[in-house]
C-alpha positions in Angstrom: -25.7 -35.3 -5.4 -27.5 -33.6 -2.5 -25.8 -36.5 -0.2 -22.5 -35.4 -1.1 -23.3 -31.2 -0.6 -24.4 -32.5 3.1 -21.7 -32.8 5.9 -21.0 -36.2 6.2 -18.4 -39.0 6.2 -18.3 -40.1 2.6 -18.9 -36.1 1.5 -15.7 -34.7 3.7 -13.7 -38.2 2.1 -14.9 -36.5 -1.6 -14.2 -33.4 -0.9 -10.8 -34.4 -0.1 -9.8 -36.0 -2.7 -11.5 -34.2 -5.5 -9.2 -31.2 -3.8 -5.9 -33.1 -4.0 -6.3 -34.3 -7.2 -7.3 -30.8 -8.6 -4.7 -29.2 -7.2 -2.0 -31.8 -8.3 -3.4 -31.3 -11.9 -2.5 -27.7 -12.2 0.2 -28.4 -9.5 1.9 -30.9 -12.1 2.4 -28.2 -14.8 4.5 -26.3 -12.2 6.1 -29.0 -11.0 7.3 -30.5 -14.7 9.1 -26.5 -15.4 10.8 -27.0 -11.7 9.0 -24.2 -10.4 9.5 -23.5 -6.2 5.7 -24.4 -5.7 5.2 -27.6 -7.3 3.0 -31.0 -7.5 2.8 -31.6 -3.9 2.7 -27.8 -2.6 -0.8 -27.6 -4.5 -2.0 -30.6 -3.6 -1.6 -29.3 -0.4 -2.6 -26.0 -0.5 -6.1 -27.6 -2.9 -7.0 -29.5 0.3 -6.0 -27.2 3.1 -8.6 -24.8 2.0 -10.7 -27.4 1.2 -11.2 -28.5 4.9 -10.8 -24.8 6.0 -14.1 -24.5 4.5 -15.6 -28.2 5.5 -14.7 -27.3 9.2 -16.4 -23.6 8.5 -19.4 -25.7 7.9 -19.1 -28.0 10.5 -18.9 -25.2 13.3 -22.1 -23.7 11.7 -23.9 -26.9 11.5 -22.6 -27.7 15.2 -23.1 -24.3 17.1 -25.6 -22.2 14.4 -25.7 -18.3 14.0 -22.4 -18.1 13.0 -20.5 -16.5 9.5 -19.4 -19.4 7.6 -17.5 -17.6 5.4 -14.9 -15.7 8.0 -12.1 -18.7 8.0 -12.6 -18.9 3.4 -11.8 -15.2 3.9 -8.9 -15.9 5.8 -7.5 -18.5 3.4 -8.3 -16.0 0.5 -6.0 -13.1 2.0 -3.1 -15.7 4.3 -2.2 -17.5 1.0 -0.2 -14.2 0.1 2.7 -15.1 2.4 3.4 -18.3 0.3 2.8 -16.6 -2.9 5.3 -13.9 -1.7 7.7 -17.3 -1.0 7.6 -18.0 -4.2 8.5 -14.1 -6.6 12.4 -13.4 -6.3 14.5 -11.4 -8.2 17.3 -13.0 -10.0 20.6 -11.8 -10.4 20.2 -10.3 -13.6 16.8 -8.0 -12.8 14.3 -10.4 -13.5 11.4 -11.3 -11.8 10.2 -14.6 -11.2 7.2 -16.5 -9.6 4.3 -14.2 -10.6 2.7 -17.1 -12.4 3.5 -19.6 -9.3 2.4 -17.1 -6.6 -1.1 -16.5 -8.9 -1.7 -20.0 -9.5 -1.1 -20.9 -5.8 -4.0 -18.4 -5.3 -6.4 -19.5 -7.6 -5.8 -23.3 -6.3 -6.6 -21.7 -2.9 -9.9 -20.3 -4.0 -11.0 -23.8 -6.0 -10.0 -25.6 -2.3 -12.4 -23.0 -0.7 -15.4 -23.8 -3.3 -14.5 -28.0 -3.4 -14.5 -27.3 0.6 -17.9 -26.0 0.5 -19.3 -28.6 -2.3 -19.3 -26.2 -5.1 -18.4 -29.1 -7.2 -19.3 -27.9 -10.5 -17.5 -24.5 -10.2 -14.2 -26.5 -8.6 -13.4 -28.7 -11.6 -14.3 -26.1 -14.3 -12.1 -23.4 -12.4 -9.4 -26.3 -12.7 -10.0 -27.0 -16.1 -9.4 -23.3 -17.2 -6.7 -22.7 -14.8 -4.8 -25.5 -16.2 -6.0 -24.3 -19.6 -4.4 -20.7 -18.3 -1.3 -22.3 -17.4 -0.2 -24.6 -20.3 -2.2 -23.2 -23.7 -1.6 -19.6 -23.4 1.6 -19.2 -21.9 2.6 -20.7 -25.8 0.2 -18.0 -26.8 2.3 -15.2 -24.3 5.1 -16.3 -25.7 4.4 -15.7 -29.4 3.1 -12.2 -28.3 5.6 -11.3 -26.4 8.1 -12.6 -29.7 5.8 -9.6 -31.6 6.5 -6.9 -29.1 7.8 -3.5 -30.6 9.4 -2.7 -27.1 12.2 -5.0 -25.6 14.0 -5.3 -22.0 17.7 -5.9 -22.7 19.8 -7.4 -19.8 23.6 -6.4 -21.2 27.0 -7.1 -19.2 29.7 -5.2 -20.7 33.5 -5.1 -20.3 33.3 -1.3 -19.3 30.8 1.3 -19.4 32.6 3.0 -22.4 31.1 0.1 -24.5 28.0 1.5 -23.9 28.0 4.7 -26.6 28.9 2.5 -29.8 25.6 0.0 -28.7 23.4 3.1 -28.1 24.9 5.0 -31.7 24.4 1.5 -33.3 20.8 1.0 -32.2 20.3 4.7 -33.2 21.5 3.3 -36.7 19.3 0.6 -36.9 16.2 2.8 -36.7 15.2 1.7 -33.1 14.7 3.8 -30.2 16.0 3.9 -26.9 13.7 4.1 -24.4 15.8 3.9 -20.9 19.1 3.0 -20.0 19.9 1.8 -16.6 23.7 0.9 -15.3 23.2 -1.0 -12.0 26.0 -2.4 -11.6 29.7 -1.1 -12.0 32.1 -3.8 -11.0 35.8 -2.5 -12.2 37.8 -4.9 -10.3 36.2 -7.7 -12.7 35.9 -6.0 -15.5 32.1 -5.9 -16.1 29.2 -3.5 -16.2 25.2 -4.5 -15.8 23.4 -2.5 -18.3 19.4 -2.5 -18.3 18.0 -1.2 -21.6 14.5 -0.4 -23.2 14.2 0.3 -26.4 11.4 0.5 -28.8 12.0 -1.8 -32.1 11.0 0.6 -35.1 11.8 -1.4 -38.1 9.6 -4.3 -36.9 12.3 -6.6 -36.9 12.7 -9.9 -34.3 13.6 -9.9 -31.3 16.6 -12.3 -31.5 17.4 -10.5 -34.7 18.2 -7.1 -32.6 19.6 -8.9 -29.6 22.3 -10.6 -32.6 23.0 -7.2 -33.0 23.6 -5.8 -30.6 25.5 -9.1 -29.2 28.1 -8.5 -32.1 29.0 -5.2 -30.9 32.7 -5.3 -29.3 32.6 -5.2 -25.2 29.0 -7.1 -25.1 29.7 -10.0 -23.1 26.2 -11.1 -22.6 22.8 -9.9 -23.7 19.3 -11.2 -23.0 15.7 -10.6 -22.9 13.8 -10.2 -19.5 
């Protein structure tokens, strides 16, 4: 094992590869929801801060008295402008990419410690970053399915519409937190309406967005 923490053909080769197929692992659960940064842009990212970190050790070996850990640092903060790449905000006030632009991060860091032969931390960041990625975001979902408080994303056919929802959440014991109209768009005959209201009666989520879904003017609703 100490042959392969030294600096030498056969550990840089390792090294490599232990990075690209690390990073395609998580990089494969991106890839598989169609996500901007996919199998290939972690693989790459995985091994890129992998070798940032073997040539950090190679100019420390080769010229001495220098901080090895100046370029890792570098990778660490730099990744941010392809995380950035990767958050929008869609059409309809939602925010995308957090997960993407986090992961990409976290990949960067496990490069950084493969790069450097920090084997045993590498594979078990992967493990739990995968873990992260594909077990809980079931278990996010469930909670978020729980949630007293919802984010409703509403077009309607004209702002009027708007009092008989409100009166008719107001009826079914729930309360309205915020209402935001972003959106007024008479010449098609459509309103954007962001609302957050806080779900008293305990009742599902897709049972209050069916009911507010029936009321006339709605002509889309859904959770963000």
């Amino acid at each position: 094992m100490e042959h392969f923490q030294e600096l030498n053909s056969l550990s840089i080769l390792v090294r490599l590869i232990i990075a690209i197929i690390c990073g395609g692992v998580v990089g494969l659960e991106r890839g598989q929801k169609n996500r901007p940064a996919g199998f290939r842009t972690y693989m790459l990212v995985s091994m890129g801060s992998a070798l940032v970190m073997i040539v950090s050790q190679y100019i420390s070996i080769t010229f001495g008295n220098t901080d090895m850990t100046r370029m890792g640092a570098q990778v660490v903060s730099g990744i941010g402008f392809l995380g950035a790449g990767t958050i929008i905000v869609t059409s309809k006030m939602k925010v995308k990419g957090l997960t993407t632009a986090a992961g990409l991060w976290a990949v960067a860091c496990m490069g950084i410690a493969i790069g450097i032969g920090f084997y045993s931390a590498a594979i078990i960041s992967c493990v739990l970053i995968f873990v992260l990625l594909t077990v809980f975001r079931v278990l996010e979902t469930k909670m978020g399915q729980k949630s007293r408080q919802m984010n409703l994303y509403l077009e309607l056919k004209n702002v009027h519409c708007l009092g008989d929802i409100l009166r008719e959440i107001k009826v079914n014991q729930s309360k309205v937190l915020n209402v935001e109209i972003t959106r007024e768009v008479e010449e098609i005959g459509k309103v954007i309406v962001l609302l957050e209201i806080l779900n008293q009666k305990n009742k599902g989520h897709n049972e209050v967005i069916e009911m507010i879904g029936g009321q006339e003017g709605v002509l889309h609703i859904e959770e963000y």
